[in-house]
C-alpha positions as CSV (number, residue, x, y, z in Angstrom):
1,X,114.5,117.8,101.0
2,X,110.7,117.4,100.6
3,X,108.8,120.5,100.2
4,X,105.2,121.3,101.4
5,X,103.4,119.1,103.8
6,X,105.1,119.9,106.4
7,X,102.6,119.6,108.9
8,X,101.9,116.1,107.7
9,X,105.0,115.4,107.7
10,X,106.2,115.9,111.2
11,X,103.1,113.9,112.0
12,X,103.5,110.9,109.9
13,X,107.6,111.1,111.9
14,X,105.6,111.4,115.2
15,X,103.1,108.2,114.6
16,X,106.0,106.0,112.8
17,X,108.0,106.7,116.4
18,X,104.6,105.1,117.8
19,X,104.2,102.2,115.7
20,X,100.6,102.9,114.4
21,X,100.3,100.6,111.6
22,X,98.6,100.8,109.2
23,X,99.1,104.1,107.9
24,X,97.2,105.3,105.1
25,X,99.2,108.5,103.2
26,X,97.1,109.8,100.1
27,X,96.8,113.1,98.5
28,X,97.5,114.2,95.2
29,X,100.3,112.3,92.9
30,X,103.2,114.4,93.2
31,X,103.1,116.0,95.9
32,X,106.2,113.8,97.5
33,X,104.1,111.7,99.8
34,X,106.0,108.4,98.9
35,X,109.6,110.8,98.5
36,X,109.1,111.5,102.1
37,X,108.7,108.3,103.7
38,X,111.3,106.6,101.1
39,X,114.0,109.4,102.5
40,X,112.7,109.1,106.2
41,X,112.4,105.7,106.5
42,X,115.8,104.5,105.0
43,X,117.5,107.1,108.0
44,X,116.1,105.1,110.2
45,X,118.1,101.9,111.4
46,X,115.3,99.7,110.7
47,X,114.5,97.4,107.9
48,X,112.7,99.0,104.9
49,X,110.9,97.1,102.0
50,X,109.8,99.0,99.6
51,X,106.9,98.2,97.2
52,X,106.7,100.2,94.2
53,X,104.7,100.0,90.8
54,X,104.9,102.3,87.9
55,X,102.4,100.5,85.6
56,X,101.1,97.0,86.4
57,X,99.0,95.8,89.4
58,X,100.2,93.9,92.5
59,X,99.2,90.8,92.3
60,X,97.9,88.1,95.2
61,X,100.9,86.4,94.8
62,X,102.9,89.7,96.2
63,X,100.5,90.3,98.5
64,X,101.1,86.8,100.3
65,X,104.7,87.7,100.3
66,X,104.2,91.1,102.1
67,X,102.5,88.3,104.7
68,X,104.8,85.8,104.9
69,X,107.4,89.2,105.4
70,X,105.1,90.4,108.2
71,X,105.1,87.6,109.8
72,X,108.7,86.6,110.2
73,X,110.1,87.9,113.7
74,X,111.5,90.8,113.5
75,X,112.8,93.6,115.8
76,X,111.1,96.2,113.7
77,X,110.2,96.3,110.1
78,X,108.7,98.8,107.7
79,X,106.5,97.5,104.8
80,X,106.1,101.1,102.3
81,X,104.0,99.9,99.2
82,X,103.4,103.1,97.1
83,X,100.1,103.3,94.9
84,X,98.6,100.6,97.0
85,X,95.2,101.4,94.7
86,X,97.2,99.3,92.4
87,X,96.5,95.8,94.4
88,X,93.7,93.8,93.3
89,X,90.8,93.3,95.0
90,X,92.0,89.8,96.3
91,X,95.1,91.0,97.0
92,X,93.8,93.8,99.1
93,X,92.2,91.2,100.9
94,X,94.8,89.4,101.8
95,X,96.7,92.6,103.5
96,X,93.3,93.3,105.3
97,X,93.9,90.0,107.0
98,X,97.7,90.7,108.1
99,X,96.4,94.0,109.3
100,X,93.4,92.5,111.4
101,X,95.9,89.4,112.4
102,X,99.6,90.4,112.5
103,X,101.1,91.1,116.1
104,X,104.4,91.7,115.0
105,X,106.3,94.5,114.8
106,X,106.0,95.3,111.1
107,X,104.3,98.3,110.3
108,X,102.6,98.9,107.1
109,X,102.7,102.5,105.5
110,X,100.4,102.5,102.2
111,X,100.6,105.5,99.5
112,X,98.2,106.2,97.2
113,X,96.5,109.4,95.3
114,X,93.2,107.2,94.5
115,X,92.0,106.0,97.7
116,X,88.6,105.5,96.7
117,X,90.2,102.3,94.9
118,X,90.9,101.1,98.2
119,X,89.0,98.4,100.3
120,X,86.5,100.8,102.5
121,X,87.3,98.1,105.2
122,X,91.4,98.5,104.4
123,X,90.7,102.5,104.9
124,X,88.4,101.8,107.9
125,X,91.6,100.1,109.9
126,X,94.0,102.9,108.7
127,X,94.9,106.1,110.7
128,X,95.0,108.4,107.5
129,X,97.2,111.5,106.2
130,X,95.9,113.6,103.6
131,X,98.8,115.4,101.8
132,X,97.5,118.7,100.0
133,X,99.0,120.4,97.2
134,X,102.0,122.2,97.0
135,X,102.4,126.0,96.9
136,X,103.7,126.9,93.6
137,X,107.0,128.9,95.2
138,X,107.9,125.4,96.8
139,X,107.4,123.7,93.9
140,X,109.5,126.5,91.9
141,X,112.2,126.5,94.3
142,X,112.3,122.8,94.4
143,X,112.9,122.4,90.2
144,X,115.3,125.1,90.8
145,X,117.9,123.2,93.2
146,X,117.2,120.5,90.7
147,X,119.6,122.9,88.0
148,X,117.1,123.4,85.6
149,X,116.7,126.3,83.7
150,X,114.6,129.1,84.7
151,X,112.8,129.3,80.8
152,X,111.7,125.6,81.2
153,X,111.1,125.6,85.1
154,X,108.5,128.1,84.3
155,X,107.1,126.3,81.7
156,X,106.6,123.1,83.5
157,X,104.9,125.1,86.4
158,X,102.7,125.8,84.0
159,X,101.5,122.1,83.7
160,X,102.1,121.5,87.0
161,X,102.2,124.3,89.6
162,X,101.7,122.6,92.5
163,X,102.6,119.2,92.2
164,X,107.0,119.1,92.2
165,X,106.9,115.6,91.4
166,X,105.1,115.7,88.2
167,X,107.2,118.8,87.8
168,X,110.0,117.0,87.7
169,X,109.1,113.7,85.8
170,X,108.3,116.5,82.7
171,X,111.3,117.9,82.8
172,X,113.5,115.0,83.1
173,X,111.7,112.7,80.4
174,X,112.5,115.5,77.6
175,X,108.4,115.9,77.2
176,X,109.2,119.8,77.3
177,X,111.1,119.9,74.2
178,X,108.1,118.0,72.6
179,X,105.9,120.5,74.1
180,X,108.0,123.4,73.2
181,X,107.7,122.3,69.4
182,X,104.0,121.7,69.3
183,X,104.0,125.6,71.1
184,X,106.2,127.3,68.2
185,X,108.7,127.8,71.4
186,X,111.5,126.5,69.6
């Protein structure tokens, strides 16, 4: 289950029933923007490709993929490419042009928490969802069901109160016990 958002939630679910595409999702990293729609769309019995960088940028070359994807008939596909700021300018380009030319039925969701990296044009075209930042009892609650401990849940909350994601990724890549030592916690 995603926390927070749950207002933009149930109207990202409403305008994915409608086909609006492209959708534009930004809002703080996090926050479980990309979570959502990962989870959401792949209970759907559609097909999903998913797009998603950690560190390097898309190139032009995936970008004319993502074309040649939207392009092929299809009964109905979704196309989720999270931290779409990462594309290069070219690149965004190229998507600008499916999304001025495609008729099919593929509809593009993009994710990001730095839209102003994005194409004004590519924003322009794109019915956007802000996502805001999480209350810091859903975020608490959510590292709980996670089975961490309650000493270290509140510790990461201090980094991060209202963003569960980043919440997590601390407390999963051991950074805590790092920061517990440089603290004089342990």
């Amino acid at each position: 289950m995603i926390y927070g958002n749950l207002k933009e939630q149930k109207i990202l679910k409403e305008l994915i029933e409608k086909n609006i595409s492209p959708l534009l999702v930004s809002g703080p990293e996090g926050v479980g923007k990309f979570s959502f729609l990962k989870e959401y769309l792949e209970s759907k019995k559609n097909e999903v490709i998913i797009l998603k960088s950690e560190n390097k940028n898309f190139s032009i070359e995936t970008a004319r993929f993502l074309v040649s994807l939207a392009q092929k008939k299809s009964e109905k596909r979704f196309i989720l490419i999270d931290s779409v700021h990462k594309f290069q300018i070219q690149s965004q380009n190229v998507l600008l042009k499916t999304f001025e030319e495609t008729p099919s039925a593929t509809i593009f969701i993009l994710v990001t928490h730095q839209e102003n990296k994005i194409l004004p044009t590519i924003r322009s075209r794109s019915l956007k969802i802000k996502f805001g930042l999480v209350s810091k009892e859903e975020t608490k609650k959510f590292l709980e069901e996670q089975g961490f401990n309650k000493k270290d849940i509140d510790l990461a909350l201090e980094f991060y109160p209202h963003q569960p994601g980043k919440a997590l990724k601390l407390l999963k890549d051991n950074k805590l016990t790092m920061i517990k030592k440089f603290l004089f916690l342990e």
